[in-house]
Each structure stands twice: as structure tokens, then as C-alpha cells.
C-alpha positions in Angstrom: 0.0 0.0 0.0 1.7 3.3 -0.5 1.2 6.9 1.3 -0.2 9.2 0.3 1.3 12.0 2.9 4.6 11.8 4.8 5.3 13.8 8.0 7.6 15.6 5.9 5.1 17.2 3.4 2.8 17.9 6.2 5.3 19.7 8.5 7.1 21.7 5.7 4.2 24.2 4.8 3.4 24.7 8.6 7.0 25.3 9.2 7.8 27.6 6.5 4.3 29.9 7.5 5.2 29.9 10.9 8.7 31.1 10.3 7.2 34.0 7.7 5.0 34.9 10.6 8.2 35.0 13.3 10.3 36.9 10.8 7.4 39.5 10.0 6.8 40.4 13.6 10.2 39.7 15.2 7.9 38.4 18.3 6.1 35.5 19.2 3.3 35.9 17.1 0.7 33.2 19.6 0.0 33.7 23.3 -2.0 31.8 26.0 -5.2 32.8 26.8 -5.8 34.4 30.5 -7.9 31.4 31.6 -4.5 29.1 31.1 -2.2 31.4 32.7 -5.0 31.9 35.5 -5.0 27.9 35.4 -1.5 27.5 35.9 -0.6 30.5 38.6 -3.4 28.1 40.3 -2.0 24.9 40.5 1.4 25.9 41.3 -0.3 27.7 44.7 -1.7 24.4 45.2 0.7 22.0 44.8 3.4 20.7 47.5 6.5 19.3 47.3 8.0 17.6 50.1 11.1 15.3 50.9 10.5 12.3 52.1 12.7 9.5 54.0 11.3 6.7 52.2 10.5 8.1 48.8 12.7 11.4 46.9 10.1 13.3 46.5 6.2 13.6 48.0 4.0 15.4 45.5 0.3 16.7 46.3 -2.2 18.9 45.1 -3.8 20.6 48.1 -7.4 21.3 47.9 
């Protein structure tokens, strides 16, 4: 059976229009929305690291 597609031809058009849009701006043309950086700032209050004697590292989201 042969392809029809590679990743190759699929990538190469996104590629090249996402560079033209770097170059034209000199930025980073795509941002997250305030909900995901609200989202995020969120679970990094809630989460806890701790050390632990039988275990590296204890991980839990408080709640």
C-alpha cells in the first residue's frame, strides 16, 4: 500500500508559515489565553512538594 502524505510534506508548509509569521513580527506571534495562565498560577499555589525518608520526592495537590 503506498502513502499518500509523509510527515515531511505535512510539516514543511506549517514550518515555513510559521517562520514568515516570526520573521514579519520579530515576536512570538501566539500567546495563551488568561484562563491558562490563570490555570496554571493556580496549580502551582496548590501544589506541595516535600522530601520524604522513604521516597525522593512527595507530590500533592492541596485542595
Amino acid at each position: 500500500m503506498n502513502k499518500t502524505s509523509t510527515t515531511k510534506k505535512i510539516t514543511k508548509p506549517i514550518n515555513t508559515e510559521m517562520n514568515a509569521l516570526l520573521d514579519n513580527k520579530n515576536e512570538f506571534p501566539f500567546e495563551p489565553g488568561k484562563n491558562v495562565i490563570n490555570n496554571i498560577l493556580n496549580y502551582s499555589k496548590a501544589l506541595s512538594i516535600r522530601r520524604s525518608k522513604s521516597m525522593k520526592h512527595f507530590e500533592m495537590v492541596l485542595n
